[in-house]
C-alpha positions in Angstrom: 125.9 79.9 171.9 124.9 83.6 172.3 121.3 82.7 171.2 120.9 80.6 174.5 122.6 83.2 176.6 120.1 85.6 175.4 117.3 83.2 176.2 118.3 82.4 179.7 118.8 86.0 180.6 115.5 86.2 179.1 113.9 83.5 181.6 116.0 85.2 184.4 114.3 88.9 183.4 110.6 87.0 183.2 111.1 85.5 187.3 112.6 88.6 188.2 109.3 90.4 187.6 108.2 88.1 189.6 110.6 87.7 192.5 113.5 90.2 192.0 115.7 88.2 194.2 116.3 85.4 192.0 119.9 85.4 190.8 120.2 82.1 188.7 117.5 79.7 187.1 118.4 76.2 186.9 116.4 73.0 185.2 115.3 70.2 188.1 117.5 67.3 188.2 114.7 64.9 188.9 110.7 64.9 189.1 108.9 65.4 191.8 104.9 64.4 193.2 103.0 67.1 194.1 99.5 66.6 196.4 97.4 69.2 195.5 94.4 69.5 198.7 91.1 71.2 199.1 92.8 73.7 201.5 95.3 74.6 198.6 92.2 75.2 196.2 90.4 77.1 199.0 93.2 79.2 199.0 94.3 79.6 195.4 93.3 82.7 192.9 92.5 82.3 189.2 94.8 83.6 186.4 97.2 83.8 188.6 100.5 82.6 188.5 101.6 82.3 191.8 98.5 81.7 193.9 96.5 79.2 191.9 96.1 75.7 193.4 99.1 74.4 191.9 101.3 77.1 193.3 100.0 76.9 196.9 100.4 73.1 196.7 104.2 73.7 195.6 105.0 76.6 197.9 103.8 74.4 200.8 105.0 71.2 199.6 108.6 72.1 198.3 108.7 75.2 201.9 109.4 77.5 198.7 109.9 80.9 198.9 108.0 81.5 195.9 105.9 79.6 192.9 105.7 81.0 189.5 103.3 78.2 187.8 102.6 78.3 183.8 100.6 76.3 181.8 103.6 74.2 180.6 106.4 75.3 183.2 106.7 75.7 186.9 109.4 77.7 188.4 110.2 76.9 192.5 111.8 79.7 194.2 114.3 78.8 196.9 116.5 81.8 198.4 118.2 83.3 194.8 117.6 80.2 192.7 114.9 79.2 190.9 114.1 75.6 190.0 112.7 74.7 186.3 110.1 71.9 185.5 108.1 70.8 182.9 104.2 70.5 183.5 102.6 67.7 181.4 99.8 68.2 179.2 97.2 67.0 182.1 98.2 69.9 184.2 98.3 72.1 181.1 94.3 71.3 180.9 93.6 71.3 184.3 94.9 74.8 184.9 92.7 75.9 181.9 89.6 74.2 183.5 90.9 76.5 186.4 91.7 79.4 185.3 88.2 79.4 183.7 86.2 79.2 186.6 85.7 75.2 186.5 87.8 74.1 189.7 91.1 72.1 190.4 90.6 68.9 191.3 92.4 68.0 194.4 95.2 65.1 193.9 98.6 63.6 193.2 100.2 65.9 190.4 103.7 65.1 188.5 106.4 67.9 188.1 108.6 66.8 185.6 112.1 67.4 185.1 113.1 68.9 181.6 113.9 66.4 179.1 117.5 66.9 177.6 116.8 69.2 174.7 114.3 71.2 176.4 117.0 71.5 179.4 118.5 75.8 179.8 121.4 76.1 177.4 120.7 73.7 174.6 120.3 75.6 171.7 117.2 75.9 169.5 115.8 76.0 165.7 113.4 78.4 166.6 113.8 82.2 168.3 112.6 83.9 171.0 109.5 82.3 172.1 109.3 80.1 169.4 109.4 82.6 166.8 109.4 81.4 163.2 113.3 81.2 161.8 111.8 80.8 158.0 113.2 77.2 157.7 110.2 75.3 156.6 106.8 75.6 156.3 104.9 78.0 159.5 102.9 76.1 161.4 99.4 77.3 162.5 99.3 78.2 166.3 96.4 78.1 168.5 96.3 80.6 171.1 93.7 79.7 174.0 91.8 82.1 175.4 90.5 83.1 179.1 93.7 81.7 181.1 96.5 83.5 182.3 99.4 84.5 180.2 101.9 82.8 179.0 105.4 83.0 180.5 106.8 84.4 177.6 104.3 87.6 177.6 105.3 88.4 181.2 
């Protein structure tokens, strides 16, 4: 139990860098379409968490007070709360193909809500940030390279 305490104080810390006024984080409760337009790409910045394409769709679509977008989790900021969801892989790719200077193609994009073992409070095998507990066998990780940060190295 104190494990997930830690690492939801340790989400909260990570959007607080972002938007200090966030007081709780909580995981959506259903998944939501997103419309992504050439306006939002025309207004978007690379590497950047909350102003690429993604995050200027969201902001607009969802009237959020802020956007912190990931490559495999989008927070939505409305008044102290932030809202978690899960990005699919296809988003994951898109906002590398982004981030490198390739584009964001305008479209329908789905925010998904976070399945129930990946939901705040459930506890994990792993530590912090996936870190390796020494049960089995380490598996090889693949960091890629010209895109923003992760979440976790905020």
């Amino acid at each position: 139990m104190k494990k997930t305490k830690q690492t939801n104080q340790r989400v909260l810390k990570m959007i607080n860098s972002f938007f200090g006024q966030v007081a709780k984080v909580v995981d959506a409760d259903k998944q939501m379409v997103v419309n992504v337009t050439t306006e939002d790409v025309a207004k978007s910045n690379i590497k950047n968490h909350k102003t690429c394409a993604l995050a200027v769709c969201c902001q607009r679509s969802f009237k959020a007070d802020g956007v912190i977008i990931g490559l495999t989790t989008a927070y939505i900021i409305k008044g102290n709360t932030a809202y978690r969801f899960k990005l699919p892989g296809s988003i994951g790719r898109e906002i590398t193909s982004f981030d490198r200077g390739a584009g964001y193609d305008a479209g329908e994009y789905l925010l998904v809500r976070p399945s129930p073992s990946a939901r705040l409070g459930v506890p994990r095998e792993s530590g912090p940030s996936g870190a390796h507990t020494g049960k089995g066998p380490k598996h090889f990780r693949h960091v890629t390279g010209r895109v923003r940060t992760t979440l976790q190295q905020v």
